[in-house]
C-alpha positions as CSV (number, residue, x, y, z in Angstrom):
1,X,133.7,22.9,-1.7
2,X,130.0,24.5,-1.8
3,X,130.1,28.3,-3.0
4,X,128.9,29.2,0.3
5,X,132.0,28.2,2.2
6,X,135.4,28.4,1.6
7,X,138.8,27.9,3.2
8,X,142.6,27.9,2.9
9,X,145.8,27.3,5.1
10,X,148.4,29.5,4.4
11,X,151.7,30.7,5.9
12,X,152.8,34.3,6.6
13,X,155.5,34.8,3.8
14,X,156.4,38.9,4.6
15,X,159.4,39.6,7.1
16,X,156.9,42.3,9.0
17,X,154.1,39.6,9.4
18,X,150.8,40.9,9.9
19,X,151.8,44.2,10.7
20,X,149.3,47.7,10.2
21,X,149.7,48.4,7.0
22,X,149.2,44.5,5.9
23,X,146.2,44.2,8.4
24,X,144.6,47.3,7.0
25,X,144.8,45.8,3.1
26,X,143.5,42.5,4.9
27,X,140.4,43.6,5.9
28,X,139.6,46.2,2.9
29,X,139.8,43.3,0.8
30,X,137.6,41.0,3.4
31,X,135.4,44.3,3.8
32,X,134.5,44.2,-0.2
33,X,132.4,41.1,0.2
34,X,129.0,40.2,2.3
35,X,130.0,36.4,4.2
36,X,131.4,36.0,7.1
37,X,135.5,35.8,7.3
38,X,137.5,34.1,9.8
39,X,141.2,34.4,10.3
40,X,142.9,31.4,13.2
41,X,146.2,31.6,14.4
42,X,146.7,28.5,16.8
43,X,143.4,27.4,17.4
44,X,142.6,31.3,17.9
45,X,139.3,32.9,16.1
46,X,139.3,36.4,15.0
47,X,136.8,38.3,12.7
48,X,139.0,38.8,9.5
49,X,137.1,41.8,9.3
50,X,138.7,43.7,12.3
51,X,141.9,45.4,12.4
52,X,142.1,45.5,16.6
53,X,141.3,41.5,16.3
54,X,143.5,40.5,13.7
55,X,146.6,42.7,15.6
56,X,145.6,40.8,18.5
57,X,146.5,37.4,17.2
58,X,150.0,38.6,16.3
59,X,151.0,36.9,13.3
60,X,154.9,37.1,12.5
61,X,156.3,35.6,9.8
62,X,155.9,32.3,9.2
63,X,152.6,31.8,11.3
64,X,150.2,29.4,9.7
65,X,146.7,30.7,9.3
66,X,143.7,29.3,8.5
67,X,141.1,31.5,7.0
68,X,137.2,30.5,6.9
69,X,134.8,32.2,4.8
70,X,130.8,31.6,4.6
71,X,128.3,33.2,2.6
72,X,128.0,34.9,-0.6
73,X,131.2,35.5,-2.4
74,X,133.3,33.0,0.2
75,X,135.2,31.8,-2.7
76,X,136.4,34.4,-4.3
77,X,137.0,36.8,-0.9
78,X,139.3,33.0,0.2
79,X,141.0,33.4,-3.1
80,X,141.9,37.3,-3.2
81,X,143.0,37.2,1.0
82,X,145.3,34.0,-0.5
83,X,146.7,36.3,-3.2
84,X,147.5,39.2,-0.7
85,X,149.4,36.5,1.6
86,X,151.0,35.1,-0.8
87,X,152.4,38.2,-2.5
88,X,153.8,39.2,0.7
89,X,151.1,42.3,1.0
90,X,153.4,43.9,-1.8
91,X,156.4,44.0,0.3
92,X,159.9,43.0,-0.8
């Protein structure tokens, strides 16, 4: 994997899915770094940067998302959005 691209398949874990509250910590965390990030949801592309977008695809639990990053920092912004999935947005 070059530094400038990244990318990870993961599977909505919370019982809310992708809900406000975890879309809003999605993209503050995507928002921290400069390179393009992509969140698909069935062969749908969305800017992983955008709250209306990502509410649009309408992720519930146990959707599988792909999520693309390119440009500076696409490995580490791939690794912390992996994180926040995977620890259920800090839900229970």
């Amino acid at each position: 994997m070059r530094n400038n691209l990244a990318e990870v398949l993961l599977e909505v874990r919370n019982k809310t899915g992708l809900h406000m509250r975890a879309i809003t910590l999605f993209v503050k965390q995507a928002s921290r770094f400069s390179c393009k990030v992509t969140v698909e949801k069935n062969g749908e592309a969305v800017d992983g940067k955008s709250i209306t977008s990502l509410m649009a695809l309408g992720a519930e639990k146990g959707s599988k998302l792909r999520i693309v990053a390119v440009g500076d920092g696409a490995q580490q912004v791939v690794g912390k959005l992996k994180k926040l999935i995977d620890d259920k947005f800090g839900e229970k």
